[in-house]
PDB file of N, CA, C and O in Angstrom:
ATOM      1  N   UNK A   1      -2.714  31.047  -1.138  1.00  0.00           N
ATOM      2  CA  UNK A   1      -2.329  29.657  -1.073  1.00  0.00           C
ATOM      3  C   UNK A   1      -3.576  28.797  -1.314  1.00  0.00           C
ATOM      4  O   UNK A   1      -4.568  29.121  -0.661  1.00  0.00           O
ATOM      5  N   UNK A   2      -3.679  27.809  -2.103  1.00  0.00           N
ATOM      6  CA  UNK A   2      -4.378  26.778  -2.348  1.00  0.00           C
ATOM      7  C   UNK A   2      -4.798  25.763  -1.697  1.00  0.00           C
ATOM      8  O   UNK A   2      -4.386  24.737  -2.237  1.00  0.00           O
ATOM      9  N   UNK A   3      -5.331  25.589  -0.927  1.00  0.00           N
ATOM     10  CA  UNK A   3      -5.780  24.576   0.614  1.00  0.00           C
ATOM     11  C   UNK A   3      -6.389  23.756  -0.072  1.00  0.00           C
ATOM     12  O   UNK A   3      -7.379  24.024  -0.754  1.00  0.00           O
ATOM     13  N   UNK A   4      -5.505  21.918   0.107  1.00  0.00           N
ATOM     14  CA  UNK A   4      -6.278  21.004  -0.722  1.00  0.00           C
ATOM     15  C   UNK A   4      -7.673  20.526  -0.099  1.00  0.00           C
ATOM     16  O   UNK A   4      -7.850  21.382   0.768  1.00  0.00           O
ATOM     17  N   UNK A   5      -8.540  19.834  -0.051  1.00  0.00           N
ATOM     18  CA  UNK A   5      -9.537  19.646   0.680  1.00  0.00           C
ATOM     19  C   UNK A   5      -9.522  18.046   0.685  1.00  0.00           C
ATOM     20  O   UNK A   5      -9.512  17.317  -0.307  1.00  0.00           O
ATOM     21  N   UNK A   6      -9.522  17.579   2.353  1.00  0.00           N
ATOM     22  CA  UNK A   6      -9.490  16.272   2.512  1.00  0.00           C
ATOM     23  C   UNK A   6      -9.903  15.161   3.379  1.00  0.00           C
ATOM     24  O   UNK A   6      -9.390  14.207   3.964  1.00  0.00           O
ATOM     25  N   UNK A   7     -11.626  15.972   3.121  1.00  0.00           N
ATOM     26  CA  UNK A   7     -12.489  15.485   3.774  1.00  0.00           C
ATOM     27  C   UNK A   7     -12.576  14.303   3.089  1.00  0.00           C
ATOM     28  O   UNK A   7     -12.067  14.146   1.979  1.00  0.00           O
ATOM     29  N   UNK A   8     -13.408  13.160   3.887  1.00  0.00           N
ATOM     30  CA  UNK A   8     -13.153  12.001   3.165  1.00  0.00           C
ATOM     31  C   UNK A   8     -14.276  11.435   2.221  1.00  0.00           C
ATOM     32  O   UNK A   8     -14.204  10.330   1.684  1.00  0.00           O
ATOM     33  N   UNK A   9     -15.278  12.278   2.085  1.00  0.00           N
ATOM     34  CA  UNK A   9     -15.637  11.997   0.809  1.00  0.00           C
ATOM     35  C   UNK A   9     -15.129  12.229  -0.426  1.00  0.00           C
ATOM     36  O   UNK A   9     -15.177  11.464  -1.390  1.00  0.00           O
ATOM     37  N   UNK A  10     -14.634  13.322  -0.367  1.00  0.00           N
ATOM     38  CA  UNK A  10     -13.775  13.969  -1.248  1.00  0.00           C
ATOM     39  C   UNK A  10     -12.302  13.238  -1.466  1.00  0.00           C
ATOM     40  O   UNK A  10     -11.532  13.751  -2.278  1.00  0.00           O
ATOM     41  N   UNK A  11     -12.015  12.375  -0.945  1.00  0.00           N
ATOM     42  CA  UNK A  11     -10.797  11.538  -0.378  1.00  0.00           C
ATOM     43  C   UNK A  11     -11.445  10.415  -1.588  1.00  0.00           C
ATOM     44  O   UNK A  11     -11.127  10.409  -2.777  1.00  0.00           O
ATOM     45  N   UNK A  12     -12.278   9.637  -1.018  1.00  0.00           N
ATOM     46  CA  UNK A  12     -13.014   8.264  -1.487  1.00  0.00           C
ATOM     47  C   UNK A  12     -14.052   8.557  -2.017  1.00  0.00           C
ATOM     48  O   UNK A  12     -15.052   8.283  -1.355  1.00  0.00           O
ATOM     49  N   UNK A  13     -14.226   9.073  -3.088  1.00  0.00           N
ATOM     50  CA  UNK A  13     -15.456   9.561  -3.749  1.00  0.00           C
ATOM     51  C   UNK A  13     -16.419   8.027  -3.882  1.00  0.00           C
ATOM     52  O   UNK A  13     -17.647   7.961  -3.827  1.00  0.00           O
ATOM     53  N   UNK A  14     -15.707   7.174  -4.020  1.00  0.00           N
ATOM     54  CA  UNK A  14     -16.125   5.942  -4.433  1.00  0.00           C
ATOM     55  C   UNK A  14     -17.065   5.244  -3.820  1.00  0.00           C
ATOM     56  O   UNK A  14     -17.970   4.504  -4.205  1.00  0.00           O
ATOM     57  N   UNK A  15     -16.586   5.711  -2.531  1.00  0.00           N
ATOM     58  CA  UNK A  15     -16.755   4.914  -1.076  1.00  0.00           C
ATOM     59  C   UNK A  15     -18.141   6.058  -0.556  1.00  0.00           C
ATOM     60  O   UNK A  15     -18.340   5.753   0.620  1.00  0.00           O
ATOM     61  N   UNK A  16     -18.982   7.027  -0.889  1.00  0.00           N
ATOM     62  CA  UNK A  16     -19.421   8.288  -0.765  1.00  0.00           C
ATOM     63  C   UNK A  16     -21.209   7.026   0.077  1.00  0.00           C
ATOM     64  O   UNK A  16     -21.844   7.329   1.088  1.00  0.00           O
ATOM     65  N   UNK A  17     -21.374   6.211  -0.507  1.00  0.00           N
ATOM     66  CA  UNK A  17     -22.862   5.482   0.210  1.00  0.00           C
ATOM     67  C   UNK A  17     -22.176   4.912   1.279  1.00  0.00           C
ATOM     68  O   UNK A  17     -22.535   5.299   2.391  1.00  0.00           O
ATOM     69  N   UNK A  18     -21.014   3.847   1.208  1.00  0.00           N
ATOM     70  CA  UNK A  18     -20.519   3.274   1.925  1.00  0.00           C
ATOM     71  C   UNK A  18     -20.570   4.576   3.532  1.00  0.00           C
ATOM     72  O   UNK A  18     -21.284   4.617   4.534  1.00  0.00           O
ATOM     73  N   UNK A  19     -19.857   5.114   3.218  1.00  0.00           N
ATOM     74  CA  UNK A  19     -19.545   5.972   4.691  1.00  0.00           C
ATOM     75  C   UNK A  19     -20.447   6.614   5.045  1.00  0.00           C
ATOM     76  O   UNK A  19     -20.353   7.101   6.172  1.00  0.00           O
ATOM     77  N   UNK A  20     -21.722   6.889   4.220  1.00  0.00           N
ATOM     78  CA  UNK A  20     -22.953   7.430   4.891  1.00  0.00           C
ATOM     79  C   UNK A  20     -23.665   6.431   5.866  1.00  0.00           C
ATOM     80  O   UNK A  20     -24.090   6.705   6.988  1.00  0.00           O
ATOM     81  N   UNK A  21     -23.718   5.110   5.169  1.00  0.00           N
ATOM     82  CA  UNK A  21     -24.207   3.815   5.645  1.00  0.00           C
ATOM     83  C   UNK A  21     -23.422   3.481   7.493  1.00  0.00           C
ATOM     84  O   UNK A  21     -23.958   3.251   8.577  1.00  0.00           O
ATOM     85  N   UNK A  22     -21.808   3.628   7.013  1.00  0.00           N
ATOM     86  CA  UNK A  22     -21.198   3.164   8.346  1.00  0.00           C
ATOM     87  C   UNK A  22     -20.859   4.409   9.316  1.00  0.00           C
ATOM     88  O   UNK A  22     -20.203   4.098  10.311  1.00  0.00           O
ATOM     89  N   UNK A  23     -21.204   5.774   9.181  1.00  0.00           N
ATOM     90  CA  UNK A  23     -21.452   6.537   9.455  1.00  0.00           C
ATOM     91  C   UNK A  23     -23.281   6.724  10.646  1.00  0.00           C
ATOM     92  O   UNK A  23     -23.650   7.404  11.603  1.00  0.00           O
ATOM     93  N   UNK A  24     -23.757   5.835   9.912  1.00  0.00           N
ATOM     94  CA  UNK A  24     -25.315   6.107  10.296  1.00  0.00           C
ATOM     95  C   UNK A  24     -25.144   4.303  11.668  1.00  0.00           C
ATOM     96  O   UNK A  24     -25.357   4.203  12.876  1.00  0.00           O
ATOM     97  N   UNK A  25     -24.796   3.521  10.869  1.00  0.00           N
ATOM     98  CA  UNK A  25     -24.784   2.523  11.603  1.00  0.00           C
ATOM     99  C   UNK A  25     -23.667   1.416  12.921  1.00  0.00           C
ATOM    100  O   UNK A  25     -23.880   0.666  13.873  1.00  0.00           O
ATOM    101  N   UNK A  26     -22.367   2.020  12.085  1.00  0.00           N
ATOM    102  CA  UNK A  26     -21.142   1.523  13.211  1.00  0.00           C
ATOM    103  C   UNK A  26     -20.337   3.213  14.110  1.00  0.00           C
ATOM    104  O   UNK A  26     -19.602   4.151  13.804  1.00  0.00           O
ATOM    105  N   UNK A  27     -20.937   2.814  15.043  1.00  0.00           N
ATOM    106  CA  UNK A  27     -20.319   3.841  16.427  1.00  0.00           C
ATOM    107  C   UNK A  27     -18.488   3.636  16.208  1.00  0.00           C
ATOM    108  O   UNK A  27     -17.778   4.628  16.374  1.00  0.00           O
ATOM    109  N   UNK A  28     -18.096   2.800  15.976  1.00  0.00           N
ATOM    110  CA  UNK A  28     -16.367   3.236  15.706  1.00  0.00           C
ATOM    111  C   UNK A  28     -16.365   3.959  14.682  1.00  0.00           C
ATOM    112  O   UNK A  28     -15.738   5.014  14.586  1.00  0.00           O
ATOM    113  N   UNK A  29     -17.262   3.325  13.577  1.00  0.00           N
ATOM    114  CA  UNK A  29     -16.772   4.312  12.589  1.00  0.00           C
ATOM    115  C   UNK A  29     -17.112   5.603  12.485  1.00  0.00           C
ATOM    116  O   UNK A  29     -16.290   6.436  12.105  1.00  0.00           O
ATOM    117  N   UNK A  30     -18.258   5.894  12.782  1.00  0.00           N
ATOM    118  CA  UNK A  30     -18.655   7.320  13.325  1.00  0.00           C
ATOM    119  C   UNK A  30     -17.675   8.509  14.191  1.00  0.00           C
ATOM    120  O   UNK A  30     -17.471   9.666  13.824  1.00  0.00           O
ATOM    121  N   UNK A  31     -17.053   7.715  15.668  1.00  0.00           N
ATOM    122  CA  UNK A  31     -16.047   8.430  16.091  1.00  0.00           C
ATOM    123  C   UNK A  31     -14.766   8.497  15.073  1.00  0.00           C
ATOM    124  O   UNK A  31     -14.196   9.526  14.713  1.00  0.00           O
ATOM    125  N   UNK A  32     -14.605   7.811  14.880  1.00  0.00           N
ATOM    126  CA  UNK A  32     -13.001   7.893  13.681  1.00  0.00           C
ATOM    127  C   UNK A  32     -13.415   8.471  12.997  1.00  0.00           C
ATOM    128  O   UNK A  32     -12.622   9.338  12.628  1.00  0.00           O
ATOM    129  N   UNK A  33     -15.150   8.557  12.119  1.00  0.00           N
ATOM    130  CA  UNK A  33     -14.732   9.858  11.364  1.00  0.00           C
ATOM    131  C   UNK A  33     -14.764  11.499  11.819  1.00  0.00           C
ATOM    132  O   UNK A  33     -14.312  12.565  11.401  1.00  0.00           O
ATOM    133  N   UNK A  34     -15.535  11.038  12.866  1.00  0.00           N
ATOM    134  CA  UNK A  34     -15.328  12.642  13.657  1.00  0.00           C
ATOM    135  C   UNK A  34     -13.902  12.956  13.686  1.00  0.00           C
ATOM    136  O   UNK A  34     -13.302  13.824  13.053  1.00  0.00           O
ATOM    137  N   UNK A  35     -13.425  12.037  14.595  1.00  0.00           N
ATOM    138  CA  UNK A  35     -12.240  12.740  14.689  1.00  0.00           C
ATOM    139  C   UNK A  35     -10.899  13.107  13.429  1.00  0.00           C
ATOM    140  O   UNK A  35      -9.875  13.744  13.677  1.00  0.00           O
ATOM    141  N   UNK A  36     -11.230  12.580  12.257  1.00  0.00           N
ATOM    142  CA  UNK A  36     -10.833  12.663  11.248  1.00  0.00           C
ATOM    143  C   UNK A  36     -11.459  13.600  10.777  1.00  0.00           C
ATOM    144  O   UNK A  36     -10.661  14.092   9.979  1.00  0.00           O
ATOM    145  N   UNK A  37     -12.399  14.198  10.742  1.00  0.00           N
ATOM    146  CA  UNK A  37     -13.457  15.263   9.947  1.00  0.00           C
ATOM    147  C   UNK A  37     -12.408  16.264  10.910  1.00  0.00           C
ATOM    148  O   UNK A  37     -11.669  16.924  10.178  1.00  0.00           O
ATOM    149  N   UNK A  38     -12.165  16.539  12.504  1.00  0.00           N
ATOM    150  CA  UNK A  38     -11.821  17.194  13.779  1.00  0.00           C
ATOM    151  C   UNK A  38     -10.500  17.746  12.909  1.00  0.00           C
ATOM    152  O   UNK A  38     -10.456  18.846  12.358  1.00  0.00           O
ATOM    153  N   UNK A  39      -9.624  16.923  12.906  1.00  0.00           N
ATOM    154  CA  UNK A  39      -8.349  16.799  12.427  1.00  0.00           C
ATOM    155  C   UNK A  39      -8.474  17.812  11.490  1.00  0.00           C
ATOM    156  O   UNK A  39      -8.373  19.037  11.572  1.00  0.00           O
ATOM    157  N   UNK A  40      -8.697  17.103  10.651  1.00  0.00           N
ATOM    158  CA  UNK A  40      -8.594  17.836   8.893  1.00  0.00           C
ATOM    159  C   UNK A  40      -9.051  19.234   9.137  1.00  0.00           C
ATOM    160  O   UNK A  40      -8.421  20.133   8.581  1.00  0.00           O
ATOM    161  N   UNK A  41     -10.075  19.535   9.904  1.00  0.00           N
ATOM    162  CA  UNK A  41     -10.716  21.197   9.893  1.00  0.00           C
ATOM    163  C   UNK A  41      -9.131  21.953  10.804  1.00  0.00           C
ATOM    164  O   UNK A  41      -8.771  23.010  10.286  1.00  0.00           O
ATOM    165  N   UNK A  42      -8.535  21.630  11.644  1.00  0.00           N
ATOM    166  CA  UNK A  42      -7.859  22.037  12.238  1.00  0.00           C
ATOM    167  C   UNK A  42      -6.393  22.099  11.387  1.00  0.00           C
ATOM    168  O   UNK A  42      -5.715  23.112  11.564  1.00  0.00           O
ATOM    169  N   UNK A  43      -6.084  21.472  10.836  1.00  0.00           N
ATOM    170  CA  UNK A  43      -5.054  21.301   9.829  1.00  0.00           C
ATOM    171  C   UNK A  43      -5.105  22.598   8.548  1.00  0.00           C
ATOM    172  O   UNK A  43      -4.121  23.268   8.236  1.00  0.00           O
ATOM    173  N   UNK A  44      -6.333  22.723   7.999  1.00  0.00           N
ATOM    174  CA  UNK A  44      -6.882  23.710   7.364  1.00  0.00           C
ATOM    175  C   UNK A  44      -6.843  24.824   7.729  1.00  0.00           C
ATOM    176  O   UNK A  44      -6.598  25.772   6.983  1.00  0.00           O
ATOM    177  N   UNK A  45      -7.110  24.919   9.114  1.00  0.00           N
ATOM    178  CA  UNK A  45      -7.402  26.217   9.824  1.00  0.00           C
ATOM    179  C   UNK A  45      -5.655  26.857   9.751  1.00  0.00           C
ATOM    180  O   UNK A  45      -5.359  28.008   9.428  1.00  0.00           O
ATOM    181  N   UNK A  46      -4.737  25.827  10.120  1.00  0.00           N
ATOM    182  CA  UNK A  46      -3.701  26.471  10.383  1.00  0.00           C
ATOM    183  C   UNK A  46      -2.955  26.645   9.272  1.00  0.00           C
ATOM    184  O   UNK A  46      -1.957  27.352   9.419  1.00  0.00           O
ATOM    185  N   UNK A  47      -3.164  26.193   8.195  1.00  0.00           N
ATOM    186  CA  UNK A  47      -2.862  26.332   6.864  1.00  0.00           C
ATOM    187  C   UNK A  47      -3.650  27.499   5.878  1.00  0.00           C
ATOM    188  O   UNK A  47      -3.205  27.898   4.801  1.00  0.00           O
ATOM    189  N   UNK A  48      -4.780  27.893   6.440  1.00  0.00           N
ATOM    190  CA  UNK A  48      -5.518  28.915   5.748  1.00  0.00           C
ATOM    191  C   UNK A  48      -5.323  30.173   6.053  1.00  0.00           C
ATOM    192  O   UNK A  48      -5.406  31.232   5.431  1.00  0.00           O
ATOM    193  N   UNK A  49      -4.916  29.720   7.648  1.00  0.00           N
ATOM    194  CA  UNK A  49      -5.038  31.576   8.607  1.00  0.00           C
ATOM    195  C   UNK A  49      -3.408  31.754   8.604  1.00  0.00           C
ATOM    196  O   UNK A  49      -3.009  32.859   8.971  1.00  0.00           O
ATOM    197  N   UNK A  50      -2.103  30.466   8.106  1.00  0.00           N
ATOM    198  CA  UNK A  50      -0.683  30.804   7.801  1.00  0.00           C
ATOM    199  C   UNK A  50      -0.436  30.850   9.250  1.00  0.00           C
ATOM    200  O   UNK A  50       0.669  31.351   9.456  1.00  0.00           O
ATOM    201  N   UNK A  51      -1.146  30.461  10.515  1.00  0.00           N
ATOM    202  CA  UNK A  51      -1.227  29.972  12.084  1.00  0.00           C
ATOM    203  C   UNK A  51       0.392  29.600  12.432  1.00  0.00           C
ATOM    204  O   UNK A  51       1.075  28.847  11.737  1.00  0.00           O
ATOM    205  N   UNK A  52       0.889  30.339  13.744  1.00  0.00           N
ATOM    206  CA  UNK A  52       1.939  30.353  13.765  1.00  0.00           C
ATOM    207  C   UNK A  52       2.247  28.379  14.923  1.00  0.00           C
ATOM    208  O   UNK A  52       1.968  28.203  16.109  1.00  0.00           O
ATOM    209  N   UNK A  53       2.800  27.438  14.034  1.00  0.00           N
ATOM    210  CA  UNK A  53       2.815  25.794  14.534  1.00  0.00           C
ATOM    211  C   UNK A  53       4.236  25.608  13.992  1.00  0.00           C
ATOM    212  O   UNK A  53       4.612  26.338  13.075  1.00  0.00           O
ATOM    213  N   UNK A  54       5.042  24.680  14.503  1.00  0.00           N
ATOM    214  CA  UNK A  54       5.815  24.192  13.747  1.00  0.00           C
ATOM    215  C   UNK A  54       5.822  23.000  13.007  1.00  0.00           C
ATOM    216  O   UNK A  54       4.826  22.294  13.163  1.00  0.00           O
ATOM    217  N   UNK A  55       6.657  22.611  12.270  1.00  0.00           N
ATOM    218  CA  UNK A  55       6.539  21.403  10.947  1.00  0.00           C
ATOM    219  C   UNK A  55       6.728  20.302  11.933  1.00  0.00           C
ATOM    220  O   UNK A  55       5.957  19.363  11.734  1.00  0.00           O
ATOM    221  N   UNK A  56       7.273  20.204  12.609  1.00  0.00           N
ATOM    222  CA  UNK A  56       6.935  19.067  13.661  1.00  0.00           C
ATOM    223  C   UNK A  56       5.664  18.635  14.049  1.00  0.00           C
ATOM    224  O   UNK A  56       5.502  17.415  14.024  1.00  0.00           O
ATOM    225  N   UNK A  57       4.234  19.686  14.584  1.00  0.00           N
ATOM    226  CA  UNK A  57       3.163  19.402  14.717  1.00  0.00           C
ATOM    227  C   UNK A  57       2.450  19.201  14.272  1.00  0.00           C
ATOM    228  O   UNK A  57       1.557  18.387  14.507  1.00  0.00           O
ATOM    229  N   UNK A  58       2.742  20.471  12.781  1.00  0.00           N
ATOM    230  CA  UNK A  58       1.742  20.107  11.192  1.00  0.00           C
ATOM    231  C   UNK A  58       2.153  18.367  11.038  1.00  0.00           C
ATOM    232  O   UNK A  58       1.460  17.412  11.389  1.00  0.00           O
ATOM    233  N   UNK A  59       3.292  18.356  10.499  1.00  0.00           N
ATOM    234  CA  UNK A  59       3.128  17.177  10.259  1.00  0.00           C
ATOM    235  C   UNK A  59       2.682  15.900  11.165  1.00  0.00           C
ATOM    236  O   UNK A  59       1.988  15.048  10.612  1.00  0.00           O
ATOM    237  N   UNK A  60       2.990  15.753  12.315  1.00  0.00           N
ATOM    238  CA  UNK A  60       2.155  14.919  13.418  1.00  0.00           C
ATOM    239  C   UNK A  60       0.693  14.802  13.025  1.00  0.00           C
ATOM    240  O   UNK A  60       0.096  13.726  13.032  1.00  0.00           O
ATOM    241  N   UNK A  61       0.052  16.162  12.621  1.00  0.00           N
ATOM    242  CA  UNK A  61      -1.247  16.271  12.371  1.00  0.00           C
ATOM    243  C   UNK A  61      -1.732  15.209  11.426  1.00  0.00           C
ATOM    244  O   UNK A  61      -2.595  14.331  11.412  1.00  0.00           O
ATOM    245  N   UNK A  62      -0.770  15.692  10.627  1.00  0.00           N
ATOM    246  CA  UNK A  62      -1.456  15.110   8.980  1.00  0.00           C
ATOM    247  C   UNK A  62      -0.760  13.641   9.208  1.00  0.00           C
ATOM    248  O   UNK A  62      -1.585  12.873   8.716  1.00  0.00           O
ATOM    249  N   UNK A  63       0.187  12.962   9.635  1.00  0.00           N
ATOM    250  CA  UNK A  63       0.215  11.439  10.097  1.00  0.00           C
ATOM    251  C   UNK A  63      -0.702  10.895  10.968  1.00  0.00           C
ATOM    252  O   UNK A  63      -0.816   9.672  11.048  1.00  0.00           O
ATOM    253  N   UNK A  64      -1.683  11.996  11.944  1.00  0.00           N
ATOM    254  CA  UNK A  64      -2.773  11.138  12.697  1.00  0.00           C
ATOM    255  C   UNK A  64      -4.036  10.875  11.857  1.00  0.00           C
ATOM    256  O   UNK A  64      -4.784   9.917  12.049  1.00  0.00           O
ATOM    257  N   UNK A  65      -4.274  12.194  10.524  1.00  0.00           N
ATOM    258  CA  UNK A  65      -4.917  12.426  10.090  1.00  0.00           C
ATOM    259  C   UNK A  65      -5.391  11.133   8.811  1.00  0.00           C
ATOM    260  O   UNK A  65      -6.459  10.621   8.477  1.00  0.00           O
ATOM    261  N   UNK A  66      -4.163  11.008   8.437  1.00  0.00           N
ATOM    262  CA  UNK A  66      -3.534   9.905   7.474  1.00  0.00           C
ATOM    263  C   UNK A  66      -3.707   8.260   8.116  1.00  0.00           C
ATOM    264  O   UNK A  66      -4.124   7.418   7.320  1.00  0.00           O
ATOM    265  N   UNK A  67      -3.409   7.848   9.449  1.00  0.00           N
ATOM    266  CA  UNK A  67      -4.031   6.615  10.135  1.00  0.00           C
ATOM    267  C   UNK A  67      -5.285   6.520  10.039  1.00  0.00           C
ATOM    268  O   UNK A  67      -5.743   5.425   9.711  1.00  0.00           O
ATOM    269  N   UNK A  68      -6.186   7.637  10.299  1.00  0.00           N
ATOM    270  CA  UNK A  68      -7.519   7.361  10.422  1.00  0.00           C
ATOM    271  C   UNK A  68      -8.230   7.127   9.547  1.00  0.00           C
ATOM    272  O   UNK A  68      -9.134   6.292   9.599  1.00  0.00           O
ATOM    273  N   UNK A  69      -7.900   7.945   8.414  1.00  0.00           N
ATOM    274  CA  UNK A  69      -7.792   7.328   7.001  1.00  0.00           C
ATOM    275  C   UNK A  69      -7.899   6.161   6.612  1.00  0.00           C
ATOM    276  O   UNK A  69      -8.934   5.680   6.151  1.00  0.00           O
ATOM    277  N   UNK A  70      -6.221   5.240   6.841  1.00  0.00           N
ATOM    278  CA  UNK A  70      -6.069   4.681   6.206  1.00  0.00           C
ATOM    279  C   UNK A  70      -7.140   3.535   6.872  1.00  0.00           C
ATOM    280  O   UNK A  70      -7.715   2.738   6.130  1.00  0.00           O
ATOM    281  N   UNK A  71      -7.398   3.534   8.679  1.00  0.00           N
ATOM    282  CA  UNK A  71      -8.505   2.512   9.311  1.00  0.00           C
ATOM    283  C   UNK A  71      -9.766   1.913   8.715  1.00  0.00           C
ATOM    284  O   UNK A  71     -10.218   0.768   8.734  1.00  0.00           O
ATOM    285  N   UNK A  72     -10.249   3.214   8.104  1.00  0.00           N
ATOM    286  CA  UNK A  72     -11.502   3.969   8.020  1.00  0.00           C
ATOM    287  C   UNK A  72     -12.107   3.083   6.580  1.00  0.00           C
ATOM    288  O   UNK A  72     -13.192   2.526   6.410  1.00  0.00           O
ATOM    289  N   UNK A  73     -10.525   3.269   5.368  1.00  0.00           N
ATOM    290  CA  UNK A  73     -10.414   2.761   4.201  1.00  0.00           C
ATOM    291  C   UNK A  73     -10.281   1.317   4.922  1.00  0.00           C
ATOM    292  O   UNK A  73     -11.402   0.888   4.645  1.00  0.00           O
ATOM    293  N   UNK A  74     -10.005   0.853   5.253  1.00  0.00           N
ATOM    294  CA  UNK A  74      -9.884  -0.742   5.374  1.00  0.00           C
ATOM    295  C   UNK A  74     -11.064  -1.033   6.158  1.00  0.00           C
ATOM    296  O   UNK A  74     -11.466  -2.156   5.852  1.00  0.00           O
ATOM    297  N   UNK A  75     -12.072  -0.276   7.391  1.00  0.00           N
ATOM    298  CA  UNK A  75     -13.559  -0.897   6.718  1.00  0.00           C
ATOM    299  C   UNK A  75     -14.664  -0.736   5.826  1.00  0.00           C
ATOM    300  O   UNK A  75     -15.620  -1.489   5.641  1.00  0.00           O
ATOM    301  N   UNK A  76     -14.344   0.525   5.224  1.00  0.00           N
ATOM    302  CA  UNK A  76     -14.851   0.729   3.970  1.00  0.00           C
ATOM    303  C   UNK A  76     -14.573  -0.399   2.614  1.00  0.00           C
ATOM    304  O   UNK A  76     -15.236  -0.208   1.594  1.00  0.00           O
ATOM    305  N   UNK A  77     -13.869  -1.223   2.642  1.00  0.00           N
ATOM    306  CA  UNK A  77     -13.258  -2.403   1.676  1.00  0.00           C
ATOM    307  C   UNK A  77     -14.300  -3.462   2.464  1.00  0.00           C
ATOM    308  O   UNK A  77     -15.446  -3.774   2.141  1.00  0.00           O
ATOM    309  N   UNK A  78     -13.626  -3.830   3.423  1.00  0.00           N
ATOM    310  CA  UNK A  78     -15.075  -4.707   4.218  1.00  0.00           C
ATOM    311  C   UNK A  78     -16.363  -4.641   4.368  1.00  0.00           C
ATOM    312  O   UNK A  78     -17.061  -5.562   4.791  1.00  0.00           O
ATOM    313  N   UNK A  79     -16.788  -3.432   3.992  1.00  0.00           N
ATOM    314  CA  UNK A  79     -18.496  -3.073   4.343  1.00  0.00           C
ATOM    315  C   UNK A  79     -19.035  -3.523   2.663  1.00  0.00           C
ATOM    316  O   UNK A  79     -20.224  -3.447   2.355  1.00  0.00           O
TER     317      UNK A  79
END
């Protein structure tokens, strides 16, 4: 199986100084991306090792995974 990768540089290639910058300097954004970096490795994990979860939780995952995202992108537009 093919495991997409969706870390968020790889997400926002665009955005790749930006999130080093708000990464190094804003503490929210730092935790949101941890826990978005957190997320995504765990999502992977259970998608790589075929981890016995149901589609109820996968998907929960990838909708928390997907908010933090989308936060993350809206101060990345502002920075």
């Amino acid at each position: 199986m093919n495991i997409e990768k969706h870390d968020l540089v790889h997400e926002l290639p665009e955005f790749r100084e930006q999130i080093h910058n708000l990464k190094m300097n804003d503490r929210h954004f730092a935790k949101l991306f941890k826990e978005y970096h957190e997320l995504d490795h765990n999502v992977r994990n259970l998608e790589q090792n075929d981890s016995p979860t149901t589609d109820e939780h996968m998907e929960e995952l990838k909708k928390q995974r997907l908010h933090l995202k989308d936060e993350m992108f809206s101060m990345l537009q502002k920075a």
